[in-house]
C-alpha positions as a LaTeX table, in Angstrom:
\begin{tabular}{lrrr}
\hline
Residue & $x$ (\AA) & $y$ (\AA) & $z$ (\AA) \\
\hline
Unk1 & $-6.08$ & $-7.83$ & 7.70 \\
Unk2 & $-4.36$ & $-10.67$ & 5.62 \\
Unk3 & $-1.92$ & $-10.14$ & 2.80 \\
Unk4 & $-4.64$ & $-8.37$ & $-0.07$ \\
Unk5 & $-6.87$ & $-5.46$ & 0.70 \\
Unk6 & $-9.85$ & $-5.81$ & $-1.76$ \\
Unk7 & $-11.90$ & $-2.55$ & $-2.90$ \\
Unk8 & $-14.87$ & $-4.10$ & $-3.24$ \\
Unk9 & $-18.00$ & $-2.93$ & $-5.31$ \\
Unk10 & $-21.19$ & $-1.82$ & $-3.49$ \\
Unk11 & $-19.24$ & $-2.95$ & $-0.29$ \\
Unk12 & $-19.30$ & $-1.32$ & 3.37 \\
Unk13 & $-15.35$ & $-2.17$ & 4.01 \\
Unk14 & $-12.50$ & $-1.80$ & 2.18 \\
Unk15 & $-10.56$ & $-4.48$ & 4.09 \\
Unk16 & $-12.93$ & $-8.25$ & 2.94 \\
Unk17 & $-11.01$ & $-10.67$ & 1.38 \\
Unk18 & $-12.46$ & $-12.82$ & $-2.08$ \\
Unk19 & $-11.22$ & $-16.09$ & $-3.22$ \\
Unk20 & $-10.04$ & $-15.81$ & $-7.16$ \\
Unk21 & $-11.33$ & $-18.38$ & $-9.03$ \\
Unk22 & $-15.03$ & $-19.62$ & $-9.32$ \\
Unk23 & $-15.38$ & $-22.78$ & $-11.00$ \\
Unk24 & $-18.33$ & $-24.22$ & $-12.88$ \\
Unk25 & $-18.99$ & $-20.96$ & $-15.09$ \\
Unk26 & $-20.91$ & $-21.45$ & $-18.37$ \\
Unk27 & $-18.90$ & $-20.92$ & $-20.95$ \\
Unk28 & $-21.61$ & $-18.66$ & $-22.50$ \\
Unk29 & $-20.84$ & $-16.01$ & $-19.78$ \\
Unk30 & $-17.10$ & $-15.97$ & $-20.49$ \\
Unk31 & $-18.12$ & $-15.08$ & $-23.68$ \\
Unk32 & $-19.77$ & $-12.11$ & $-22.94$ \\
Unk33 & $-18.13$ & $-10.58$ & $-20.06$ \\
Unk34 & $-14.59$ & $-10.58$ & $-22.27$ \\
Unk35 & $-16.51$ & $-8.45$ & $-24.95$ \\
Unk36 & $-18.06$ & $-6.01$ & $-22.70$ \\
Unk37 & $-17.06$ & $-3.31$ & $-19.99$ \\
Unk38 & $-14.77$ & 0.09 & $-21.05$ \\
Unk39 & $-12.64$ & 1.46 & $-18.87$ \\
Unk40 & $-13.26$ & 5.07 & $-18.38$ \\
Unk41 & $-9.35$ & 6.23 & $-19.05$ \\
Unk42 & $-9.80$ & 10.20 & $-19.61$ \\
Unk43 & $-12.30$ & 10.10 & $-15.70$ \\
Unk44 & $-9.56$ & 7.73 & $-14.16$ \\
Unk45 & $-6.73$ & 10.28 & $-15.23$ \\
Unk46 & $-8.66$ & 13.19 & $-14.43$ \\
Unk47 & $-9.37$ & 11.50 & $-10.88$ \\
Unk48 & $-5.43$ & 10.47 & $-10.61$ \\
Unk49 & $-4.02$ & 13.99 & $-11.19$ \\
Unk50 & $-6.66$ & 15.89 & $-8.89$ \\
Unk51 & $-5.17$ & 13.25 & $-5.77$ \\
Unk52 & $-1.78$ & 13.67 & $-6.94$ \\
Unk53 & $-0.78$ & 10.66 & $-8.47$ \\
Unk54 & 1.49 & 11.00 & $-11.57$ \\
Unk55 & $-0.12$ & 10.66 & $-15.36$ \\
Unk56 & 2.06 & 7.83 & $-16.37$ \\
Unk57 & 1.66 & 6.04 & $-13.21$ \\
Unk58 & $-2.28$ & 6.10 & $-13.35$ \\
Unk59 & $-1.79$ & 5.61 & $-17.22$ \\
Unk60 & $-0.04$ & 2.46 & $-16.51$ \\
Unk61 & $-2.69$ & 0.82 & $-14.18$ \\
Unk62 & $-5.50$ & 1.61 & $-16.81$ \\
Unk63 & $-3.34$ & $-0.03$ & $-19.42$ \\
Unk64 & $-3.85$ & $-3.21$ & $-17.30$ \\
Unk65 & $-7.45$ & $-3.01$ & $-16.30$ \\
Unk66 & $-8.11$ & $-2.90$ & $-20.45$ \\
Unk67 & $-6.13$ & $-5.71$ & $-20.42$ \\
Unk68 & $-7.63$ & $-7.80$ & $-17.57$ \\
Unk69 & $-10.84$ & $-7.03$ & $-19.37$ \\
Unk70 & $-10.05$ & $-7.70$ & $-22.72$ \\
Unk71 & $-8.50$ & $-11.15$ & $-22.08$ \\
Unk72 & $-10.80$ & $-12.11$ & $-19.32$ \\
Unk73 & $-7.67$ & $-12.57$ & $-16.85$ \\
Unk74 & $-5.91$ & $-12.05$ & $-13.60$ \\
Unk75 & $-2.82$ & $-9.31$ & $-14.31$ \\
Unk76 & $-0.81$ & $-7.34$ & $-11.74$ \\
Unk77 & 0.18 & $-4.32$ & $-11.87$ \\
Unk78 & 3.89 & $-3.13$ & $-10.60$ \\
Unk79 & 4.46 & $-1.94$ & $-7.49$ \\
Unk80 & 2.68 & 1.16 & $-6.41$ \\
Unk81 & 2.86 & 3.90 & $-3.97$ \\
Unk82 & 0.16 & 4.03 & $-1.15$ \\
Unk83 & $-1.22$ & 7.02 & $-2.42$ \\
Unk84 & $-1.51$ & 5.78 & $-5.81$ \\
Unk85 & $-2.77$ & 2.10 & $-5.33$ \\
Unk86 & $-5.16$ & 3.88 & $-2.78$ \\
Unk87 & $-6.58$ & 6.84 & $-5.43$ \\
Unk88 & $-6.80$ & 4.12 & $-8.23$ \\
Unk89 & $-7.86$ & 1.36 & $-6.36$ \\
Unk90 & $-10.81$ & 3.83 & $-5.70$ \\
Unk91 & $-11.51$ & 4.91 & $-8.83$ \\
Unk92 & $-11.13$ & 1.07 & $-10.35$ \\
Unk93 & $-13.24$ & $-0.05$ & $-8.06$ \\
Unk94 & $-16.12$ & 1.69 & $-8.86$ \\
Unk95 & $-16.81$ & $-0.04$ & $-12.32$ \\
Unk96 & $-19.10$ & $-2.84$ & $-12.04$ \\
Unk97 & $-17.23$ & $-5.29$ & $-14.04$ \\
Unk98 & $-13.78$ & $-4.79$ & $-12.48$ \\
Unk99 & $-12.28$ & $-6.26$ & $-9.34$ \\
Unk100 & $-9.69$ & $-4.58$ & $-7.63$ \\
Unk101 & $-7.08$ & $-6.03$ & $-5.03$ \\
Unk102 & $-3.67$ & $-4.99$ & $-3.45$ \\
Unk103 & $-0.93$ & $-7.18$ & $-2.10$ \\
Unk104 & 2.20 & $-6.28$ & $-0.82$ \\
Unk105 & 3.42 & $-9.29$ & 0.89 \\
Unk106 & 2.34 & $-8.34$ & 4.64 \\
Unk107 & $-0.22$ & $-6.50$ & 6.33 \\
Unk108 & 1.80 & $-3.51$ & 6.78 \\
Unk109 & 3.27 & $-3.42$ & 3.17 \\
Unk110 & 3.60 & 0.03 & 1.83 \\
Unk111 & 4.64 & $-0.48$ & $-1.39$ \\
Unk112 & 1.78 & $-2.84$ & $-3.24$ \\
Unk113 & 1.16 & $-4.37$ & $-6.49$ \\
Unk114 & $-2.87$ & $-3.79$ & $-7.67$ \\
Unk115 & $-4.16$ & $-7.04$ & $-9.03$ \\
Unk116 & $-7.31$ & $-6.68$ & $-11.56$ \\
Unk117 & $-9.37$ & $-8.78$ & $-12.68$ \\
Unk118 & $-13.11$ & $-8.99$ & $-14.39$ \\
Unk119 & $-15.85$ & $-9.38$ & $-11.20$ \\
Unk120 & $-16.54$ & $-12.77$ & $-12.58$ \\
Unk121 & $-13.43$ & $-14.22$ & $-11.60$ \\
Unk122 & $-14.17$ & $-13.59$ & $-7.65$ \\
Unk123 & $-16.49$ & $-14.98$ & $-5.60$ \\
Unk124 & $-16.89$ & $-12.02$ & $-3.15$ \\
Unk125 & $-19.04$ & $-14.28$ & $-0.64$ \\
Unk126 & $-16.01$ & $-16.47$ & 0.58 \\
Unk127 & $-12.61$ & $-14.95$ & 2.49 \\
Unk128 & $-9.45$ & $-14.77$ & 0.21 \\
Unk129 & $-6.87$ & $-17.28$ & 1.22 \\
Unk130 & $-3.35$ & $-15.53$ & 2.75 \\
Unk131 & $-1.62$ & $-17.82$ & $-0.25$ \\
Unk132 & $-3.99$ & $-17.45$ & $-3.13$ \\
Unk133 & $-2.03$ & $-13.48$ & $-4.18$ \\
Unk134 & 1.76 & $-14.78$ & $-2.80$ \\
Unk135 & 2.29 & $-15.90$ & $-6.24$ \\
Unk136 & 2.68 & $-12.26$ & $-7.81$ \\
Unk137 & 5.08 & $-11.45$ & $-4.72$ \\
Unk138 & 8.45 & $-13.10$ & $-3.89$ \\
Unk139 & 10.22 & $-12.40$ & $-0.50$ \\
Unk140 & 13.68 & $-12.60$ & $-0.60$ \\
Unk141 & 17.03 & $-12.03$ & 1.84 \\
Unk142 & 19.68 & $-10.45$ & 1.67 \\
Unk143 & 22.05 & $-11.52$ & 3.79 \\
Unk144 & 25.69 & $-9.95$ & 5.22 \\
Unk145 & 27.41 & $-9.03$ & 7.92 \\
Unk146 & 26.46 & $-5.50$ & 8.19 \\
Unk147 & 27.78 & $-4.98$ & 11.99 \\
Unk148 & 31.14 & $-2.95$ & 11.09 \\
Unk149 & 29.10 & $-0.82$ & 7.95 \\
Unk150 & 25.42 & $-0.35$ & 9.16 \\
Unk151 & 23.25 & 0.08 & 5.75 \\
Unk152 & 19.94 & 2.03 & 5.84 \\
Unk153 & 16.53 & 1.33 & 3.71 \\
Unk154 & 18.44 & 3.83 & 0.80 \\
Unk155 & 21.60 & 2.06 & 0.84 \\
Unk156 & 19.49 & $-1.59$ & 0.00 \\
Unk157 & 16.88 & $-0.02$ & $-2.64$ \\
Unk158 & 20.56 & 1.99 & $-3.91$ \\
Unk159 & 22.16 & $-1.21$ & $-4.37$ \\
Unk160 & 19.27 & $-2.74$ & $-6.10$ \\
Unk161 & 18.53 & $-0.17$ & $-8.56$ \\
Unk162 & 21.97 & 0.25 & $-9.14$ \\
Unk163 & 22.29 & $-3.30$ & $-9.92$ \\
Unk164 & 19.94 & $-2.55$ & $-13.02$ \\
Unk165 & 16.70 & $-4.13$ & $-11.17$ \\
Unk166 & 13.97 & $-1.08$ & $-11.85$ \\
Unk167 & 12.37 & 0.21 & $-8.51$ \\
Unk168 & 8.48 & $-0.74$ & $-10.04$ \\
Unk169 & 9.83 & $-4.68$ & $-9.32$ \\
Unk170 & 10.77 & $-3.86$ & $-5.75$ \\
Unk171 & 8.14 & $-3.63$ & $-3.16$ \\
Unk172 & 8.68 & $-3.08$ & 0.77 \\
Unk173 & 12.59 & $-3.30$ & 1.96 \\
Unk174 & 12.25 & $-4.59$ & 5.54 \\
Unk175 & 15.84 & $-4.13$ & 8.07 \\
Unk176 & 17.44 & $-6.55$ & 9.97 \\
Unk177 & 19.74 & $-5.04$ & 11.88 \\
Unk178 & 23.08 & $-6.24$ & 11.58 \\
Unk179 & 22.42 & $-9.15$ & 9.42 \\
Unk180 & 20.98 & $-7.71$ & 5.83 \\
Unk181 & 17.15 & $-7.13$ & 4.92 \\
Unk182 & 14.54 & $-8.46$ & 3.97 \\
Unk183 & 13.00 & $-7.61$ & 0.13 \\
Unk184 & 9.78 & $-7.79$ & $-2.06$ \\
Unk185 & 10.31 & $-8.60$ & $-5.25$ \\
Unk186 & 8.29 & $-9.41$ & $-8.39$ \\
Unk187 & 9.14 & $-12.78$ & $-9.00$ \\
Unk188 & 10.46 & $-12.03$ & $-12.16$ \\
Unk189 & 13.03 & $-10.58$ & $-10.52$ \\
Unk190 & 14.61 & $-13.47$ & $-8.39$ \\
Unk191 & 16.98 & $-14.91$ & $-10.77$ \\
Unk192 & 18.17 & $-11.34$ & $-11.96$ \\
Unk193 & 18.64 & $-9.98$ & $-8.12$ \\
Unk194 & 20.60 & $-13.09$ & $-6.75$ \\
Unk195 & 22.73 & $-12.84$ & $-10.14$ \\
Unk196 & 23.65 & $-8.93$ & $-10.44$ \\
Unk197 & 23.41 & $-8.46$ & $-6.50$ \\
Unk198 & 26.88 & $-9.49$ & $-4.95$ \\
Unk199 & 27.65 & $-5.97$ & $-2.54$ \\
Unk200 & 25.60 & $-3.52$ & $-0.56$ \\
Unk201 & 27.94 & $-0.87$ & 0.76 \\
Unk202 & 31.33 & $-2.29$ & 1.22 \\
Unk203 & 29.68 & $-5.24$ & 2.36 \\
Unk204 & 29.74 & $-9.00$ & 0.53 \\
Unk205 & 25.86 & $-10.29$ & 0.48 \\
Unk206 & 24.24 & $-13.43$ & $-0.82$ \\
Unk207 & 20.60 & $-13.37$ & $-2.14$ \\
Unk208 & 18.50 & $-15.96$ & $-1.48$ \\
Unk209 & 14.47 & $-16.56$ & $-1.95$ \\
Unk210 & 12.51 & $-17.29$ & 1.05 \\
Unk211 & 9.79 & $-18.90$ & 2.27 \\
Unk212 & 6.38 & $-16.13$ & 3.58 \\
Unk213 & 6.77 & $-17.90$ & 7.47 \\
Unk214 & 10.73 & $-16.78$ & 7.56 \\
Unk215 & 9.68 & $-12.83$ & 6.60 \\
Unk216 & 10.51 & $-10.69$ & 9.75 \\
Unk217 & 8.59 & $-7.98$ & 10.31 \\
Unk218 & 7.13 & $-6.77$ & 13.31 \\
Unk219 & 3.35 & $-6.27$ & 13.79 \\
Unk220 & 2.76 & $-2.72$ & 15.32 \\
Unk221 & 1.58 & $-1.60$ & 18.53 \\
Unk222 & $-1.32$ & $-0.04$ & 18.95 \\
Unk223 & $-2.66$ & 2.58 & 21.88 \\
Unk224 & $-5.65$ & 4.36 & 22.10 \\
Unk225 & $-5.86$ & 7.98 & 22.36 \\
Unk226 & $-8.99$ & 10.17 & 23.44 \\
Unk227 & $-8.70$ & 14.23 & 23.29 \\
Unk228 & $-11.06$ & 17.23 & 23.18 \\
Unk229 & $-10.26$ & 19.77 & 20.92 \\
Unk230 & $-11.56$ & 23.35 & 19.47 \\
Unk231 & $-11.18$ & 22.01 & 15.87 \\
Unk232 & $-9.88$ & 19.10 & 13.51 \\
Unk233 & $-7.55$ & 21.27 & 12.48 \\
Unk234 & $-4.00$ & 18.47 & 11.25 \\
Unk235 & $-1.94$ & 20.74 & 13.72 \\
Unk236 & $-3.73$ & 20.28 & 16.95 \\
Unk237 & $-5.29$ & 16.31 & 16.08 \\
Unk238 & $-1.53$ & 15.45 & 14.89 \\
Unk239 & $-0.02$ & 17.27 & 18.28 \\
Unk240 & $-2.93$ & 15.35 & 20.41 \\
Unk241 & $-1.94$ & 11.47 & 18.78 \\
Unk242 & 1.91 & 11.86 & 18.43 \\
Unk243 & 2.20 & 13.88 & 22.01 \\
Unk244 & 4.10 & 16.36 & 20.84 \\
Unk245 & 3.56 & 20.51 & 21.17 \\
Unk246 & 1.79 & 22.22 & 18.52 \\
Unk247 & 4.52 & 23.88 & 17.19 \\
Unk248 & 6.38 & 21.05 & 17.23 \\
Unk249 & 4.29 & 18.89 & 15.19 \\
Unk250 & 3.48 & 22.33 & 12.80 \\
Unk251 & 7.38 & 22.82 & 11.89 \\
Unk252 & 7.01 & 18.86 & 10.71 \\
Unk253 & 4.26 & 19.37 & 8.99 \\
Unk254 & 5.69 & 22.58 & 6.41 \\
Unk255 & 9.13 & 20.43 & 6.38 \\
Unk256 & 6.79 & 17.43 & 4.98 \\
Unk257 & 7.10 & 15.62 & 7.45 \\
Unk258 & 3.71 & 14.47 & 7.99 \\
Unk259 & 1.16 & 12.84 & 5.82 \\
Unk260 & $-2.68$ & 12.49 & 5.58 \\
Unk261 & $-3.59$ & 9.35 & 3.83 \\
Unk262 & $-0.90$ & 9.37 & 2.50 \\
Unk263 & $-0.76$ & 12.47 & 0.59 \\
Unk264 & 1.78 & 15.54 & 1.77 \\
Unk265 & 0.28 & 18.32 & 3.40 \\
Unk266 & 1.64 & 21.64 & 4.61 \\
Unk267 & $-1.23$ & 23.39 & 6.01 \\
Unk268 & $-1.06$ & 22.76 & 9.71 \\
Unk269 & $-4.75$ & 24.40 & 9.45 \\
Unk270 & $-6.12$ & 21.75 & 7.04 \\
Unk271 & $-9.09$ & 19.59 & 8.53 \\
Unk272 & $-9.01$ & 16.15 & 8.98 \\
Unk273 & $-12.03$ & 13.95 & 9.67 \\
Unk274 & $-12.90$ & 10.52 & 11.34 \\
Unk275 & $-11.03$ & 7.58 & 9.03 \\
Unk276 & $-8.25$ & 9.78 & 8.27 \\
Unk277 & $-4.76$ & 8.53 & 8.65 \\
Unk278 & $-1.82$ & 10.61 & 9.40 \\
Unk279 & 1.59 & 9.41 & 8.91 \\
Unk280 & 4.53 & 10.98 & 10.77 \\
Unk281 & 8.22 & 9.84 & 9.44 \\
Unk282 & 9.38 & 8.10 & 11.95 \\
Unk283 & 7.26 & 8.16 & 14.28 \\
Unk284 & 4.27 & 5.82 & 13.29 \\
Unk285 & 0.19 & 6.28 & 12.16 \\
Unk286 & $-2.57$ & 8.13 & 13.86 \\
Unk287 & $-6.03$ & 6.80 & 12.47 \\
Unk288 & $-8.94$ & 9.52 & 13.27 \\
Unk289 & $-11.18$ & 6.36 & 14.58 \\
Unk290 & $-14.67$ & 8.47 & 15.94 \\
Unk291 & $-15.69$ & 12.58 & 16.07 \\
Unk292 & $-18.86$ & 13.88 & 18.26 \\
Unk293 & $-19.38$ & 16.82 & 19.83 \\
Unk294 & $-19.22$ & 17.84 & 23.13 \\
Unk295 & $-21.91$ & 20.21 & 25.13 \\
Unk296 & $-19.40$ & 22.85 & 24.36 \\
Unk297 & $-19.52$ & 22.05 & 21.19 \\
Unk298 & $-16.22$ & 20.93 & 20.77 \\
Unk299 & $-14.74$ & 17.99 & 19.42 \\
Unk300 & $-14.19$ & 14.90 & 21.30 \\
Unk301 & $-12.12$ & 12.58 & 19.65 \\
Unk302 & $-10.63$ & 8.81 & 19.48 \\
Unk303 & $-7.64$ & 7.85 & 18.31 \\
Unk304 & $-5.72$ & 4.80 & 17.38 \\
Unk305 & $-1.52$ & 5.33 & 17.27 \\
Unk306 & 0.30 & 2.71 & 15.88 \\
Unk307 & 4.03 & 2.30 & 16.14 \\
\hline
\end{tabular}
């Protein structure tokens, strides 16, 4: 997958690529696509609070899908939680005249800003280009010498927000050890971070932009997992891809620990089904990748775990 996930109209995958701009267009068709197509805000907020993605947030989003309509233009969105650029992206991308991409910067970007746009701006037959969204996203490094005052993913976004920069400009927040982190900014952003960011901890940092080829991050490994179980119950296909006992994996999940695209679940008896994704803390993915049944009727089942 490259740097935008597309949710594509009328489309079997939700991971094809478009190029932006198609040129040539009659100038009669601008016309009329920037006068037509309403977004449905009341089904869209409906949709958002039934997944559990906040009013405002989903409010937000809508707000710039009118926009992108209305003025017959590219706009992004701030940075958005999985769960909530997945659940909108979903809903957005079922209106005809809307297209609907992510980008967060790399392919496993959590944090991702939706970019909308009317369908007559893409040409969905050709691949998007890895450059064509990097100019909504700017990576940036900060840079110390962290070896005598370790800083964790909370004490970088801490710094940051505390600096005055809001956390709906910041995207993923990627460690480098000893040596600072890695950051995702709107580029907005980049003047105001390298001026009001000077200390993270006790520790003196500089802030620099940097160019997409220098941003570390590593791509995960992945191992494939078959099991047979008596149901797709979370507790026993989460115990089967993470290797750990039953109970084990159940106390994580009521803590809330564990995730099912994306979302929080407690019920170590909830089902999951093939495409799901569950997300331990710490401890990587699990994608549900195939279900059939066995003679026995039971359910044999393939995994992918990604760390």
């Amino acid at each position: 997958m490259g740097f935008v996930d597309l949710f594509l109209i009328k489309r079997s995958s939700p991971h094809l690529g478009a190029t932006r701009c198609r040129a040539g267009r009659n100038i009669n068709s601008v016309r009329m696509a920037a006068g037509r197509g309403l977004v449905p805000r009341d089904d869209i907020l409906k949709h958002a609070r039934h997944h559990g993605v906040g009013e405002n947030i989903a409010a937000r989003v809508v707000d710039v899908a009118e926009r992108a309509l209305k003025e017959f233009s590219v706009i992004p969105t701030h940075f958005l939680r999985p769960v909530e650029s997945l659940e909108l992206g979903s809903a957005l991308g079922k209106l005809a005249d809307l297209t609907v991409t992510t980008a967060g910067g790399f392919p496993q970007a959590e944090r991702k800003r939706m970019i909308l746009s009317p369908v007559e701006l893409v040409d969905l037959s050709l691949p998007i280009e890895e450059e064509e969204d990097r100019h909504f996203l700017t990576p940036m490094e900060i840079r110390g010498n962290f070896l005598f005052d370790p800083a964790r993913h909370g004490d970088f976004l801490g710094a940051i927000t505390g600096a005055g920069i809001d956390r709906d400009f910041i995207g993923d927040i990627i460690l480098l050890g000893d040596r600072g982190a890695h950051v995702i900014v709107d580029p907005d952003m980049v003047n105001l971070l390298q001026t009001v960011l000077s200390q993270v901890r006790s520790v003196p940092v500089t802030v620099q932009p940097i160019e997409w080829d220098k941003l570390y991050y590593k791509e995960p490994k992945k191992r494939s997992i078959n099991t047979v179980e008596k149901s797709m119950r979370l507790d026993s296909v989460g115990s089967a891809g993470f290797g750990i006992s039953r109970t084990k994996i159940g106390d994580e999940i009521k803590t809330g620990n564990v995730l099912v695209n994306w979302k929080q679940v407690k019920n170590g008896s909830s089902s999951v089904k093939e495409g799901d994704m569950i997300t331990f803390r710490g401890k990587g993915r699990v994608v549900v990748e195939n279900v059939s049944k066995t003679s026995k009727n039971k359910f044999r089942i393939e995994l992918s775990r990604y760390t």
